[in-house]
C-alpha positions as semicolon CSV with decimal commas, in nm:
position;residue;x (nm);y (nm);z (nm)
1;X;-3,273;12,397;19,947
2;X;-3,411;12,296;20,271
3;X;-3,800;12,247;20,330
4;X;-3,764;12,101;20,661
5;X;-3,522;12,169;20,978
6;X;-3,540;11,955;21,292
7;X;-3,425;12,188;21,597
8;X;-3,354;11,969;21,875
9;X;-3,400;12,143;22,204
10;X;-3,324;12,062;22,540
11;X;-3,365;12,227;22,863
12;X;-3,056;12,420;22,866
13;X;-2,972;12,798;22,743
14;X;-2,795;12,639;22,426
15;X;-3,128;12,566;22,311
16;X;-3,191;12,957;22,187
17;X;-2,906;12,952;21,997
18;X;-3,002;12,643;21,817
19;X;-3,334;12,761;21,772
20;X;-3,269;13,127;21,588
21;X;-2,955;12,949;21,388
22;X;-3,212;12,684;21,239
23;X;-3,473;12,992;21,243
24;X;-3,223;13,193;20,987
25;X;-3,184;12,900;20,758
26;X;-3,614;12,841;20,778
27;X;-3,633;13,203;20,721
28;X;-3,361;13,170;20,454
29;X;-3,519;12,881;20,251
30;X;-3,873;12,887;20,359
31;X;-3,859;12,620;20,589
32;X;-4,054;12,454;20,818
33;X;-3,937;12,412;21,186
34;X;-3,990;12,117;21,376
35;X;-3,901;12,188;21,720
36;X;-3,774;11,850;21,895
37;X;-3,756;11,742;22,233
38;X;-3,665;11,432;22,335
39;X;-3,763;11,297;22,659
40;X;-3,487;10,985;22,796
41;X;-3,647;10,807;23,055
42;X;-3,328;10,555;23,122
43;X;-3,140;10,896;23,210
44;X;-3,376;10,971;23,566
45;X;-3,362;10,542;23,584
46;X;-2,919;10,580;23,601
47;X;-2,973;10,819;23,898
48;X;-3,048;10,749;24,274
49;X;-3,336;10,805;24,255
50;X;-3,688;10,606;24,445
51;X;-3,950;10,489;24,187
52;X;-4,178;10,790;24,249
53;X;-3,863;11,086;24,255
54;X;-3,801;10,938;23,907
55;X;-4,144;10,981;23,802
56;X;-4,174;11,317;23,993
57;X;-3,842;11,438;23,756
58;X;-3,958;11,249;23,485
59;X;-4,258;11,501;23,470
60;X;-4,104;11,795;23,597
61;X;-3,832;11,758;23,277
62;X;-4,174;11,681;23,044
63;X;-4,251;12,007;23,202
64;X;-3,977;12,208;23,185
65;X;-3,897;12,080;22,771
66;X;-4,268;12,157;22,661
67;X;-4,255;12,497;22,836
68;X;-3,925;12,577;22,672
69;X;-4,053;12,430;22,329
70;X;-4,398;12,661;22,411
71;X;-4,123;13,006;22,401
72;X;-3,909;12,892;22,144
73;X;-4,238;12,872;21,912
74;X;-4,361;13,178;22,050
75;X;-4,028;13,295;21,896
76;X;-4,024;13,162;21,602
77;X;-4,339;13,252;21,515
78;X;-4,260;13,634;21,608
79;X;-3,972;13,626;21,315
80;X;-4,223;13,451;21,054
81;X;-4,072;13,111;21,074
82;X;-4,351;12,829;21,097
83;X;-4,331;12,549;21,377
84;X;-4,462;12,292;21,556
85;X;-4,328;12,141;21,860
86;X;-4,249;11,764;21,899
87;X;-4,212;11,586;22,255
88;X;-4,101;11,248;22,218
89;X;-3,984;10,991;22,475
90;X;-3,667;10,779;22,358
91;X;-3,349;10,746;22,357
92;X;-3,183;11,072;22,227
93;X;-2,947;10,947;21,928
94;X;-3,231;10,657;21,815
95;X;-3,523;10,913;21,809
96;X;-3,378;11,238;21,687
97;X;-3,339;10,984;21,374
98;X;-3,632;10,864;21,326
99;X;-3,822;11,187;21,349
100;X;-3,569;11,330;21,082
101;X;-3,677;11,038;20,880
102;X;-4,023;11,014;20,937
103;X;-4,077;11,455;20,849
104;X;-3,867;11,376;20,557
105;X;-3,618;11,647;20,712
106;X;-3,306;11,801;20,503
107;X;-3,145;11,916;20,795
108;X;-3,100;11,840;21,219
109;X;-2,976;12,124;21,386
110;X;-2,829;12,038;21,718
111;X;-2,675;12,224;21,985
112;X;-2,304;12,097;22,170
113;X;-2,062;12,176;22,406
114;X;-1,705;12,397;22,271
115;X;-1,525;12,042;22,223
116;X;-1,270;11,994;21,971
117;X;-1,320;11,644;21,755
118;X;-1,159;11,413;21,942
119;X;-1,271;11,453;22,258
120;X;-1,670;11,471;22,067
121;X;-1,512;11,101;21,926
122;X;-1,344;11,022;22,276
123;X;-1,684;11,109;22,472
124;X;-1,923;10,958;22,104
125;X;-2,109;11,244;22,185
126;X;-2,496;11,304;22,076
127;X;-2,343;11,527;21,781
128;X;-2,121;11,266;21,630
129;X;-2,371;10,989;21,680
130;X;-2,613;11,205;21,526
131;X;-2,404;11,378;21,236
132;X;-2,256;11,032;21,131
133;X;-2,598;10,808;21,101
134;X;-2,839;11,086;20,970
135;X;-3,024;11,070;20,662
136;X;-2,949;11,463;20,626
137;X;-2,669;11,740;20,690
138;X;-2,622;11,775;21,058
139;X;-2,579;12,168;21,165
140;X;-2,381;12,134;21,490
141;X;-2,433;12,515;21,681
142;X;-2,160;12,580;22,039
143;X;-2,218;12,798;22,325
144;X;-1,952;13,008;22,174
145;X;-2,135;13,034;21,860
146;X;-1,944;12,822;21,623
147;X;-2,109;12,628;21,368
148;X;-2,018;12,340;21,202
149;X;-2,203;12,144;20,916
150;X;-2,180;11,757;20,862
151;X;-2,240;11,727;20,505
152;X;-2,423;11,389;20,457
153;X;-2,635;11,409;20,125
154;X;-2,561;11,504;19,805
155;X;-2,686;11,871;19,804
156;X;-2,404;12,145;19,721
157;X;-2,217;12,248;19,918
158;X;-2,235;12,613;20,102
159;X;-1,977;12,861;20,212
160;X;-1,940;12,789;20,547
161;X;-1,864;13,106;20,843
162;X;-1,864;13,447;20,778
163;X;-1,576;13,472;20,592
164;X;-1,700;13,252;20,311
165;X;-2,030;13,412;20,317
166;X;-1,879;13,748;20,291
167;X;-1,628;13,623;19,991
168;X;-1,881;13,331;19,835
169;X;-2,099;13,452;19,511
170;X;-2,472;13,462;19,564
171;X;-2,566;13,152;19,399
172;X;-2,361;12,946;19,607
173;X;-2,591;13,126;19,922
């Protein structure tokens, strides 16, 4: 069902929960992982900060994402799930879509804040950007653990949280 899963990661501890959810479904289907980072340079040009402190965060945050990327590989790679890391500077929203188009993905896996809907449609958070212009199913993964799918392609659907793996007959897994 799925060849290839984008994992976006960021530099925040939501980022290993992302990465093992879409490293179950790769492990699952067989998948490749691409391991995304993107790298927003208008986000350290919004701050106070001098020319050279942006630059100076600018590369510390380079830093900090390929280091994170270099473990969550390492990770990966420890439960049989192939990967290759991807640093790319953009604007979030713009370039997580154009690498899922560009690998061909079937699926973005992206990690969120516990928010409810309509404060993710209040705020027009990353997610719901994301989940409502992809060319693929968006797996949304919370701090808490919750997962939601966006279901935007025409592959069948699945049985979504425990309970409907638990009750859902094999072929529908």
């Amino acid at each position: 069902m799925y060849r290839k899963i984008i994992v976006c990661i960021d530099d925040t501890p939501l980022s290993e929960k992302v990465a093992l959810a879409g490293a179950d479904l790769a492990r699952r289907y067989s998948a490749e992982v691409v391991l995304l980072s993107v790298l927003d340079p208008a986000r350290f040009a919004r701050q106070p900060y001098s020319g050279l402190e942006a630059v100076q965060m600018l590369d510390r945050n380079s830093r900090s994402l390929s280091n994170r990327a270099h473990r969550l590989s390492a990770l990966l790679d420890s439960m049989g799930v192939r990967s290759q890391q991807v640093l790319v500077p953009g604007r979030s929203v713009e370039t997580i879509l154009n690498v899922a188009e560009t690998e061909s993905a079937d699926l973005i896996v992206i990690g969120t804040e516990a928010r409810g809907r309509l404060h993710a449609w209040l705020d027009n958070d990353l997610w719901s950007q994301v989940s409502h212009k992809a060319p693929c199913n968006v797996l949304r993964v919370t701090p808490l653990g919750r997962i939601e799918e966006d279901r935007n392609s025409d592959t069948p659907a699945r049985p979504s949280g425990l309970r409907g793996l638990l009750s859902a007959p094999m072929s529908a897994l």
